[in-house]
N, C-alpha and C positions, 0 to 999 in steps of 0.2 A: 553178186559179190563172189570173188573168188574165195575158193575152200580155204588159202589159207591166209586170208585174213581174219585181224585177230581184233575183238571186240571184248569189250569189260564186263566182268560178271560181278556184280556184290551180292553177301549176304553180310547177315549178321550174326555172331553168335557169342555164349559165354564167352566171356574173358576167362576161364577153366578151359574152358573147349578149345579158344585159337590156343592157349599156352603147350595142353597136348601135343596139338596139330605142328606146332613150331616147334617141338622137342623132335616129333616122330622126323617132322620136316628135315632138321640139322642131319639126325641119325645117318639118313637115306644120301645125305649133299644136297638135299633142293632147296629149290626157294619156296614158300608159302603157296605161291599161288602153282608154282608144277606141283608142290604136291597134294591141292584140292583137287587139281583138273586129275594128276593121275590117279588121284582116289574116286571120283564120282567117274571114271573109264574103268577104273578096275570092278565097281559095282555093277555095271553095264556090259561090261564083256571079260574074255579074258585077261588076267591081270598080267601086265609089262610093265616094268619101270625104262622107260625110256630114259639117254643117255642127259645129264644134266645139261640145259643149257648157256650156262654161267651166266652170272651176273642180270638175270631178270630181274625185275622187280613188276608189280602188279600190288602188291599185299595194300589194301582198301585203308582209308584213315580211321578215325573212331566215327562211327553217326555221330549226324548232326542234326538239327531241326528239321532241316531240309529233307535228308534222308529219313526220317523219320514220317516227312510227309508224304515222301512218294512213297512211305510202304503202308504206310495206309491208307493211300491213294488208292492202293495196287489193290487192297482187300477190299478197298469199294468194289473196284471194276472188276473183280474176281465175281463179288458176290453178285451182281447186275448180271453179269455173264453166266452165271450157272446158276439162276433163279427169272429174268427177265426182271419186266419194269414193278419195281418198286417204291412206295411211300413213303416217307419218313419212316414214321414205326416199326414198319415192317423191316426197313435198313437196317434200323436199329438191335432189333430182334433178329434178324441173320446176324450181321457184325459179333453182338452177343455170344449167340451159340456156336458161332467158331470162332471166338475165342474162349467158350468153356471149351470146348471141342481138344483148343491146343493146348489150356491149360493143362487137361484130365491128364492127354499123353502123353506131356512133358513130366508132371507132377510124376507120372507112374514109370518115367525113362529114370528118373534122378533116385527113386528110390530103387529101381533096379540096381542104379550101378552104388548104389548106396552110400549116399551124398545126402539124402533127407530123409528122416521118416517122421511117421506122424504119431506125439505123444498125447494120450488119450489125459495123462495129466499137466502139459502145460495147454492142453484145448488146440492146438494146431500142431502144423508143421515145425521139425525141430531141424537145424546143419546136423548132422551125425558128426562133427567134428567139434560142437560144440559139448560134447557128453564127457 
């Protein structure tokens, strides 16, 4: 395939998170998806903001069932892949512990930026916008 063909990347994230990312986006002139790709380049190498190339578009729809299958698809075959063959239980029991895994360090990314913390008197997790 030559280098400069161009292939689709999805993820998913808050709806807080794309609203940032779309704000920072306007700021700069880009579109959504020049300004993922030149943000996950600028994390990787020196940072450029390359000249806008108008009028792209790429920016992903909301998930959908679908989508939501293939990304649990994707955590099966992650898990298969970086543990070998596995049994039911044992799936289950990986699957589990990475997603404690991404709870813990998401739970501890949000109270960083200080969007939740945790009140010892309503027994969990509180919005800090709710106070």
């Amino acid at each position: 395939m030559p280098e400069d063909d161009r292939v689709a990347v999805k993820t998913y994230v808050p709806r807080y998170q794309k609203e940032r990312w779309r704000e920072h986006a306007d700021e700069l002139e880009m579109s959504q998806s020049e300004f993922v790709r030149t943000m996950v380049q600028a994390g990787r190498s020196e940072f450029e903001i390359p000249a806008t190339s108008g009028g792209e578009t790429g920016e992903s729809a909301a998930p959908t069932d679908a989508g939501s299958d293939e990304e649990f698809a994707d955590r099966i075959l992650a898990v298969l892949d970086r543990q070998g063959p596995l049994g039911w239980d044992d799936l289950v029991d990986a699957l589990i512990d990475d997603v404690e895994a991404e709870l813990d360090a998401t739970i501890q990314r949000l109270q960083d930026e200080n969007l939740i913390r945790y009140s010892g008197r309503t027994g969990g997790y509180v919005l800090t916008n709710d106070e």
